[in-house]
C-alpha positions as CSV (number, residue, x, y, z in Angstrom):
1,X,107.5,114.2,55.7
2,X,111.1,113.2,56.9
3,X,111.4,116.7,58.3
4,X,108.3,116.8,59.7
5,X,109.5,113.4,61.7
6,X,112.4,114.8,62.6
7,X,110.9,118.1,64.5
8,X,108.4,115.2,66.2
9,X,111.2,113.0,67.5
10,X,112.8,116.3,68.4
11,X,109.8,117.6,70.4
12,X,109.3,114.5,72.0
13,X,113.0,114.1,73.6
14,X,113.0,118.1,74.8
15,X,109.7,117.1,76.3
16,X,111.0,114.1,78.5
17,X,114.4,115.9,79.1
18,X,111.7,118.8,80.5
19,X,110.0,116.6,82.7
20,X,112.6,114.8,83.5
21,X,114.6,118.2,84.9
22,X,111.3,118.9,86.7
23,X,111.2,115.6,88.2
24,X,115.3,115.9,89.3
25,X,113.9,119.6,90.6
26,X,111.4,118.7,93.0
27,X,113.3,115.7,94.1
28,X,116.2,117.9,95.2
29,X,113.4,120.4,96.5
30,X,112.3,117.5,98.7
31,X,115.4,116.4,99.7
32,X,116.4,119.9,101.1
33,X,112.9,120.3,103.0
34,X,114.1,117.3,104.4
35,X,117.1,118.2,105.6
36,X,116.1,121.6,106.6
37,X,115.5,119.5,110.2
38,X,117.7,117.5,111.6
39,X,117.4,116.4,115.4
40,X,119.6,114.6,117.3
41,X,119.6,116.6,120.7
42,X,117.5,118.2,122.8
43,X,118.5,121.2,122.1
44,X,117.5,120.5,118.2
45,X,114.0,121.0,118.9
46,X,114.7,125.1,119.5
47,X,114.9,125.1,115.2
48,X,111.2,123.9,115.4
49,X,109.0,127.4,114.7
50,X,105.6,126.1,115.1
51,X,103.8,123.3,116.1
52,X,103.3,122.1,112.2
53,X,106.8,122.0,111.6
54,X,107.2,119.4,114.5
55,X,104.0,117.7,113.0
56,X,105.7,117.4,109.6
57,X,109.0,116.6,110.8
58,X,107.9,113.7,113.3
59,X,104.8,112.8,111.6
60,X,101.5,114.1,112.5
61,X,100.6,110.6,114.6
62,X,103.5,111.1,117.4
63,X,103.0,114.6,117.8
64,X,100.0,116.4,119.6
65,X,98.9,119.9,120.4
66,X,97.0,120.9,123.6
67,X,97.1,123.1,126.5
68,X,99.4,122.5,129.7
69,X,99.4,124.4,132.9
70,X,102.1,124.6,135.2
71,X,103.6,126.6,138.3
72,X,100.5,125.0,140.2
73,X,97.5,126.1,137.3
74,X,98.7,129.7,137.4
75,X,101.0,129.1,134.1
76,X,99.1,128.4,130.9
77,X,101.0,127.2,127.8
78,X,100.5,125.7,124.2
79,X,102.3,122.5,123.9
80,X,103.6,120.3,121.2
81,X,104.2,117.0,122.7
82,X,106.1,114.4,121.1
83,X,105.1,110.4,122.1
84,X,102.6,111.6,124.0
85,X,101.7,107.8,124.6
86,X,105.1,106.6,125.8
87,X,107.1,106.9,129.3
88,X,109.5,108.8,127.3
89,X,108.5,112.3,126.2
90,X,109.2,115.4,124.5
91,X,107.3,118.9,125.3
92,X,107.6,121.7,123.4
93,X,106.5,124.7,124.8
94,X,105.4,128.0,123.2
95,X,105.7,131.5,123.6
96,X,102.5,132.3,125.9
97,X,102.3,135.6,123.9
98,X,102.3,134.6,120.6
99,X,99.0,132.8,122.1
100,X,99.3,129.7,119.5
101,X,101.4,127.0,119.1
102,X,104.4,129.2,117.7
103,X,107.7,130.8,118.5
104,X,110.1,128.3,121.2
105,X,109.6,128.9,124.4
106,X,111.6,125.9,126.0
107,X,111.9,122.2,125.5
108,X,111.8,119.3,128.0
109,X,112.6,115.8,128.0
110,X,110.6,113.8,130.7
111,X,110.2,110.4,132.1
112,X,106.8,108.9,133.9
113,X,104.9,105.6,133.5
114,X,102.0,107.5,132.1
115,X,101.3,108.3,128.6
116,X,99.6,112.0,128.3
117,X,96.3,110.3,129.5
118,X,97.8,109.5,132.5
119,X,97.3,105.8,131.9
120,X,100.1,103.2,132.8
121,X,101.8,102.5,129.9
122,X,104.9,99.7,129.4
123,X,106.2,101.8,126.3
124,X,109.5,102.8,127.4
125,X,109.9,105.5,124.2
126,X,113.0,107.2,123.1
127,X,114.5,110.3,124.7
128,X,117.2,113.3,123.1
129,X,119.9,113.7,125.0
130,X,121.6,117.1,125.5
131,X,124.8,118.5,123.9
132,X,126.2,118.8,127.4
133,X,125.8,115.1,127.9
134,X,123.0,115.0,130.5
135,X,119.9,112.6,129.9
136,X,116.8,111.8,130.9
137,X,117.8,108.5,133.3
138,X,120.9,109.7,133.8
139,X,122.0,108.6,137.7
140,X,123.2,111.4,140.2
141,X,126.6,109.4,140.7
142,X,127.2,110.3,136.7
143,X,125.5,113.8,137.1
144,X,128.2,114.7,139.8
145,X,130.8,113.2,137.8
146,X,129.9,115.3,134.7
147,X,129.7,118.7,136.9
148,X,132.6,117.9,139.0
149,X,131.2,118.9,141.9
150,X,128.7,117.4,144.5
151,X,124.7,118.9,142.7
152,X,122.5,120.3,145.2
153,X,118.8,119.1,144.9
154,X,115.4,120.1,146.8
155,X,113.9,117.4,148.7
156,X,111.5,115.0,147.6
157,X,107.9,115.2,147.4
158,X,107.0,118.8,146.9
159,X,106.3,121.2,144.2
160,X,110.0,122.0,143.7
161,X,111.1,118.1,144.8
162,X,114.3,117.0,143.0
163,X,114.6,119.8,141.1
164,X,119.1,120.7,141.2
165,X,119.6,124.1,142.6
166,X,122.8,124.1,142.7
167,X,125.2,123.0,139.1
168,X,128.0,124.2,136.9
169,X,127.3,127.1,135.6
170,X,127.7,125.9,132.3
171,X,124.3,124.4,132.7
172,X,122.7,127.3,133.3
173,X,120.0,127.5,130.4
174,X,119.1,123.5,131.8
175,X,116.3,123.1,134.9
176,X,116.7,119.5,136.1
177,X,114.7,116.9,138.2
178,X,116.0,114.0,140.1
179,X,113.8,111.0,140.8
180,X,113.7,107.9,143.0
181,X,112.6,105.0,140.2
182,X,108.8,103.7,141.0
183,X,110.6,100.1,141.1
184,X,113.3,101.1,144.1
185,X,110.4,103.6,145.9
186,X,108.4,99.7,145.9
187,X,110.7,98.2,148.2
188,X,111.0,98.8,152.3
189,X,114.7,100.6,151.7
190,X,113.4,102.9,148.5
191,X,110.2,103.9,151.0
192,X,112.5,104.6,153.8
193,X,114.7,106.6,151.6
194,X,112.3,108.4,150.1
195,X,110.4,109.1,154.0
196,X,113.8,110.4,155.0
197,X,114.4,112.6,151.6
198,X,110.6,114.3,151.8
199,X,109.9,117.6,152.4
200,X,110.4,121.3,152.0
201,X,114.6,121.1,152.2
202,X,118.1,121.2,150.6
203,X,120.2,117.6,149.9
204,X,123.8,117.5,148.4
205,X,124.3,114.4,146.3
206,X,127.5,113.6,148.3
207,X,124.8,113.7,151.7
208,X,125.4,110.6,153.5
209,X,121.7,109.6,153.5
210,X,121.6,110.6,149.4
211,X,124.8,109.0,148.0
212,X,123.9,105.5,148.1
213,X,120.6,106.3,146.9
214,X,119.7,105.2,142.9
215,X,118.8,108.8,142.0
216,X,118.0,109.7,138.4
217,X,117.4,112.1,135.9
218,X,113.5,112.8,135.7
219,X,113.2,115.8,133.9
220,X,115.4,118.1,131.6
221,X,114.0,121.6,130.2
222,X,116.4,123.7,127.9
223,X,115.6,127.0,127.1
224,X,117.0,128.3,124.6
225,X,120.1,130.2,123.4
């Protein structure tokens, strides 16, 4: 009968130390699914492969999937969009030929006061800077600053308006937008700035009618290594 206890009590504490391993295993399994992802920068979001990973990572509220046209309608893309109800947002683009929401295509950071629904909304949002210190909001006196040379930017009001065509070259995998903020286009100077800024031509952010103007960092896209 002692033995018999004793092969119990035995039994018993391999059982726990069994479960107990299992429990330390899929904790550490968790852990490292965890930290599989880490994002910090824009540029972090390239390490998403699908739109499920993105889901999982940021939670499957602040993340939606739906199609997004651009280049005028003639471009069609699967997007991942990250806050999609905040002034602050995060698109992740797919490949078009994968012809799901799979394999990077490009990321952008972007700035509006409309959530995906194009409502108004007053929830500012967080943004991801990039690794070469550019951000969403960024002014154009800190752009230059951070190229070391005057940027060259198409006028506003266009298809192509504010977008830099002319950078460092080490920003070459970067398209960028410059803005006039809605709250400076409100006043008499901001719609006389923007009146003389309109239109199908080329500004230099050291232009005499541009440098005194509050330009900002709209839109960042990085694609990819």
């Amino acid at each position: 009968m002692k033995r018999l206890l004793i092969f119990m009590t035995a039994g018993m504490i391999l059982f726990f130390l069994s479960c107990s391993n299992k429990k330390n295993e899929n904790t550490v399994t968790e852990n490292v699914e965890k930290q599989k992802y880490e994002v910090k920068y824009l540029e972090d979001f390239e390490q998403f492969e699908n739109h499920d990973q993105m889901a999982e990572y940021f939670g499957e509220k602040n993340v939606i999937a739906m199609d997004w046209s651009l280049e005028e309608g003639t471009e069609q893309y699967k997007v991942s969009i990250l806050n999609p109800g905040y002034r602050h947002k995060i698109f992740v683009f797919w490949d078009q030929e994968s012809g799901g929401f799979t394999d990077f295509a490009f990321v952008e950071a972007v700035y509006n006061l409309y959530d995906i629904e194009w409502e108004e909304t007053e929830d500012e949002g967080e943004t991801y800077e990039s690794r070469t210190g550019i951000y969403v909001g960024m002014s154009l006196i800190d752009l230059e600053k951070l190229n070391g040379a005057p940027v060259g930017f198409y006028g506003l009001g266009w298809d192509y308006g504010g977008y830099v065509y002319e950078i460092n070259e080490r920003f070459s995998n970067y398209t960028i937008a410059l803005y006039l903020p809605d709250s400076y286009l409100a006043t008499p100077e901001g719609t006389e700035a923007y009146l003389s800024l309109a239109g199908d031509h080329e500004c230099k952010s050291d232009d005499e009618a541009v440098k005194d103007e509050p330009f900002e960092i709209c839109r960042i896209s990085y694609k990819g290594k």
